[in-house]
C-alpha positions in Angstrom: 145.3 50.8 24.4 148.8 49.9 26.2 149.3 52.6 29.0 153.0 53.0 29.8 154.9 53.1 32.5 156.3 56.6 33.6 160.1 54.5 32.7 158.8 53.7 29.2 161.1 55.8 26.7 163.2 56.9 29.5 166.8 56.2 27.0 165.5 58.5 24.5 164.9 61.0 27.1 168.3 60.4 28.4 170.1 60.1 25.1 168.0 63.3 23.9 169.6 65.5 26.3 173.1 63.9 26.6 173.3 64.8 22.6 171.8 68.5 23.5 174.4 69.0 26.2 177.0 68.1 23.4 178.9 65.0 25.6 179.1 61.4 24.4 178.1 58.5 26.5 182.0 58.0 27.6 181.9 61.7 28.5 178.5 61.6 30.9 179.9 58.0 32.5 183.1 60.2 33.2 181.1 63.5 34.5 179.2 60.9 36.9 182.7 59.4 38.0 182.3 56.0 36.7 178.7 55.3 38.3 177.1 54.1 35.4 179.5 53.0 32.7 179.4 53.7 28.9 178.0 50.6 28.3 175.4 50.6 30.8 174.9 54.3 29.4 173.9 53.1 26.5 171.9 49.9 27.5 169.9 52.7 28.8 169.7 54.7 25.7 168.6 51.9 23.5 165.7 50.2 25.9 167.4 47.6 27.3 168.0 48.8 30.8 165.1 51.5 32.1 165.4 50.6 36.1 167.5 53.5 37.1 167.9 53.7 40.8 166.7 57.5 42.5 170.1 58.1 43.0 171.4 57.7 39.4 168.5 59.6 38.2 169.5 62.6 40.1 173.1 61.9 39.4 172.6 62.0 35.5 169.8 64.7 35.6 172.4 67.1 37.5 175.2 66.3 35.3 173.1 66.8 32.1 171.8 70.2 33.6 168.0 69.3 33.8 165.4 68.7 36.4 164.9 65.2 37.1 161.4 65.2 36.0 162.1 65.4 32.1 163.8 62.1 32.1 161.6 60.8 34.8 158.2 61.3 32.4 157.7 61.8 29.4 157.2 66.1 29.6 157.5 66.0 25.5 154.3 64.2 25.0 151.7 66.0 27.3 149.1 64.1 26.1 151.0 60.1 26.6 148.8 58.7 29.1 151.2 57.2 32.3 150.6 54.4 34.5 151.2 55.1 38.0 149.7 52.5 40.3 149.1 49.0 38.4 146.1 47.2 39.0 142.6 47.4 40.5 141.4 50.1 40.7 145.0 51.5 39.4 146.3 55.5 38.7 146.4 56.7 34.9 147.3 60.4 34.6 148.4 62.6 31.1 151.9 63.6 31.3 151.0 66.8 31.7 149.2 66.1 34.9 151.8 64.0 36.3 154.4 66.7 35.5 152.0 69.1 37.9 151.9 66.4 40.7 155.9 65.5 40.4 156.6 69.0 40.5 154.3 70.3 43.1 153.2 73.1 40.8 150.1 75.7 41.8 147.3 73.3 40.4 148.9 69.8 42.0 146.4 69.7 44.4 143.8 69.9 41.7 145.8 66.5 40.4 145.4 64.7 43.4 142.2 65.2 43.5 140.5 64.3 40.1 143.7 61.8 40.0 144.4 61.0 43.6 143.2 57.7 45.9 139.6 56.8 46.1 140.2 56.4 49.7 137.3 56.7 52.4 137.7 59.3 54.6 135.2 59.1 57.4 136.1 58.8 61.1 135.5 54.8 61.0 138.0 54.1 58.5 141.3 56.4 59.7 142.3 56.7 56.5 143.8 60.0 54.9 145.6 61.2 52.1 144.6 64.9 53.3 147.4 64.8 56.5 150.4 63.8 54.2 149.4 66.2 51.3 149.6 69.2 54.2 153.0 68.0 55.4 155.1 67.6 52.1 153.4 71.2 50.5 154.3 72.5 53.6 157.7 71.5 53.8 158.4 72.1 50.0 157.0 75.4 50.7 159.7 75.8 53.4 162.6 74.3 50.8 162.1 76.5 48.2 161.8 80.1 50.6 165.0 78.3 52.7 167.1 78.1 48.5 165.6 81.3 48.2 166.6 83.3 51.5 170.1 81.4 51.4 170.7 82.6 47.8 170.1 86.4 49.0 172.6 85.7 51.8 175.4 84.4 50.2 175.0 87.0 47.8 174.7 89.6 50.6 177.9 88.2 51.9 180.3 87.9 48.5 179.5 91.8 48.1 179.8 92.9 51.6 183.2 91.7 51.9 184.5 94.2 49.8 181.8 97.0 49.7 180.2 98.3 52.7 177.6 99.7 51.5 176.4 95.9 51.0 176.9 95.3 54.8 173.0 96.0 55.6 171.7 94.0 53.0 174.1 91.3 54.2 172.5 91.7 58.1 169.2 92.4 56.6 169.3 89.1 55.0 171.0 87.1 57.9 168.0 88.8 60.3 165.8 86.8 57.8 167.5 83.8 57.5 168.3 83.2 61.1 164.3 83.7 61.2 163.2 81.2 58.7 165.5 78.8 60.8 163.7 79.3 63.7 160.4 78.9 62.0 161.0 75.8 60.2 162.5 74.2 63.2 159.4 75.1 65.2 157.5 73.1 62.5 159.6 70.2 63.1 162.4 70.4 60.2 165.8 69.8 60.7 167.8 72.6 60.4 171.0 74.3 62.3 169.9 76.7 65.0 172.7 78.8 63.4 173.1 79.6 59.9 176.4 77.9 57.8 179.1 80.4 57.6 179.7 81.5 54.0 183.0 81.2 52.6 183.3 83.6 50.4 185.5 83.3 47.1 186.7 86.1 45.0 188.1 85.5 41.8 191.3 87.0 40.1 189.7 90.5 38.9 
């Protein structure tokens, strides 16, 4: 059986959801502002070219409207068996598995371990996988309660500029904020000791 790499198929991925958000391959080189041309668009689409940089991943996934993890595997095929790690003794996971790992999802830690690296961890050998899994769940954990507690905010703030009965949700919500900050910067994160000023926008009503 030939296992695939996790870039195997990526232009029909691309090309599936270019056609779904109704743009042409001139249109998505235009919405990226010229980064990756028609042409190249379409070496994509057809096979030819499947080494797309992390950057123009994101770039085309954000333009399209998706998360970068349906063109980065193939999440239509749970069952297609992906290649992570080439040779001995190598990393195979079902897409569905790899999905749960890419995406950090409640069972991922369940993935790295039937999955993960056969690595020796006794005190002779130094080597860990345990230390880095702790860091990146924690500060993932710490992304997505930062998007969270930053959407309530700026929300909080469009509505308290004109009604005032909004104006203790909008402290309430800065009072939180200001305190995530202060966590995550004890844990070592990089983050302002004050939080952004929102510019709030309202439209013509």
């Amino acid at each position: 059986m030939t296992l695939n790499r996790s870039s195997k198929n990526i232009g029909k991925r691309l090309a599936r959801y270019r056609k779904l958000a109704g743009m042409t391959a001139q249109q998505l080189s235009d919405a990226l502002g010229g980064e990756l041309s028609r042409s190249v668009i379409a070496n994509i689409e057809s096979g030819r070219k499947s080494d797309l940089t992390v950057d123009q991943l994101f770039a085309l996934a954000w333009v399209l409207g998706v998360p970068p993890v349906v063109l980065a595997l193939p999440v239509e095929d749970p069952y297609a068996e992906v290649l992570l790690v080439e040779g001995e003794p190598g990393v195979v996971l079902p897409s569905h598995a790899a999905v749960s790992w890419m995406t950090f999802s409640r069972n991922a830690a369940d993935v790295m371990e039937e999955y993960g690296p056969d690595v020796d961890e006794n005190e002779d050998s130094g080597l860990s996988t345990q230390a880095g899994y702790a860091a990146a769940q924690a500060m993932i954990t710490y992304a997505i309660r930062l998007s969270e507690a930053t959407s309530a905010f700026q929300t909080a703030a469009y509505y308290a500029e004109g009604d005032p009965e909004w104006k203790a949700d909008y402290m309430e919500s800065k009072r939180k904020l200001e305190a995530l900050h202060k966590e995550m910067r004890r844990s070592g994160m990089q983050v302002p000791s004050r939080v952004p000023k929102v510019v709030v926008e309202h439209g013509d009503d």
